[in-house]
matplotlib code that plots the C-alpha trace (Angstrom):
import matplotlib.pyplot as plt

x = [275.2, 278.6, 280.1, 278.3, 280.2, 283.6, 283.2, 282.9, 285.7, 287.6, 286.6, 287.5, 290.9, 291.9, 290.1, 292.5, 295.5, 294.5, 294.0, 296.0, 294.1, 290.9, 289.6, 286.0, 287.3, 285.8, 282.3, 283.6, 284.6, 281.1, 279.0, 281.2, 280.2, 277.0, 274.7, 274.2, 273.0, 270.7, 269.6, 269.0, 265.6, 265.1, 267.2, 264.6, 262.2, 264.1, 264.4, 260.5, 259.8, 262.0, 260.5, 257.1, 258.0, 259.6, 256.7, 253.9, 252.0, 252.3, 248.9, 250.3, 253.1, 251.9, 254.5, 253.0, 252.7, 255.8, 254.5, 257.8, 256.8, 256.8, 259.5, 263.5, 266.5, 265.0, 261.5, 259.7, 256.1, 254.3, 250.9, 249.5, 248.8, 247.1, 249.6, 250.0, 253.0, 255.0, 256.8]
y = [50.4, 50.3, 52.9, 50.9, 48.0, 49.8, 51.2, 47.4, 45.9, 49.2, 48.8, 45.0, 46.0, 48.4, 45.9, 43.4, 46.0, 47.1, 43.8, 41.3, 38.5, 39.4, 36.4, 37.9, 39.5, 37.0, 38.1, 41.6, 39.6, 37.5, 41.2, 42.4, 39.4, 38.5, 41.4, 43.3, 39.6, 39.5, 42.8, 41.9, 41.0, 39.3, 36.7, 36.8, 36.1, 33.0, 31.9, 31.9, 30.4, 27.5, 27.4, 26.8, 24.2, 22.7, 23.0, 22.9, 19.3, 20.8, 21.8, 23.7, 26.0, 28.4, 30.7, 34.1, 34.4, 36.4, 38.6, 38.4, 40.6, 43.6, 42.6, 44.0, 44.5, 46.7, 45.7, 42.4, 42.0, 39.1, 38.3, 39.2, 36.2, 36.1, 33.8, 32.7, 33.8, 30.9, 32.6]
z = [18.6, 16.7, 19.7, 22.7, 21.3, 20.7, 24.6, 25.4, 23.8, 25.0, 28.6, 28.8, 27.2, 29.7, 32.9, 31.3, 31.6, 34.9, 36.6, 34.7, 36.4, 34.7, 32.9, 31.6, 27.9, 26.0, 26.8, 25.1, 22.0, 22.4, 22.9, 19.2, 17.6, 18.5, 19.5, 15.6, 14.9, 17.7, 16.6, 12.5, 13.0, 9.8, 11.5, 14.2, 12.0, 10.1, 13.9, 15.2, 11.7, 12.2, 16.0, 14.2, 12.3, 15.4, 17.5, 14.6, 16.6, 19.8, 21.2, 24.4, 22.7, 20.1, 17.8, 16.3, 12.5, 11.3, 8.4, 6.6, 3.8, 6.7, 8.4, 7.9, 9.5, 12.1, 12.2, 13.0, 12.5, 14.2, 15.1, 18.7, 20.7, 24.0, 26.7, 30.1, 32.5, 33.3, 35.7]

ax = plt.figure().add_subplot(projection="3d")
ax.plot(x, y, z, "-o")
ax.set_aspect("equal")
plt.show()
């Protein structure tokens, strides 16, 4: 992941050199900054806890169990729960 998000800061550099009109390097800056939290999924897991808490009296959304003692940087564990498409 560190090289796919080199490549994209590298890329919008050179767009940005290319054609000097080009307004879209944040998202490069966005991509380096956000994505290895996105993918740190013990941050996941802090994030579908706090969803429980947030939805815990609702009776039409349920959140899986995270099994935190499983889970790590690269892993989450959840419980499997049967849904609905809302699509």
């Amino acid at each position: 992941m560190p090289g796919d998000i080199r490549l994209v800061v590298l890329a919008a550099k050179i767009a940005k050199q290319i054609f000097p009109n080009f307004q879209y390097g944040w998202i490069a800056d966005e991509f380096e900054q956000k994505l290895p939290l996105e993918l740190d999924f013990r941050l996941e897991a802090k994030n579908c806890i706090r969803c429980q808490s947030i939805f815990k009296d609702s009776k039409d959304i349920h959140i899986p169990h995270v099994y935190s003692e499983l889970t790590h940087p690269r892993v989450l564990v959840m419980s499997f729960e049967d849904g609905i498409s809302i699509g």
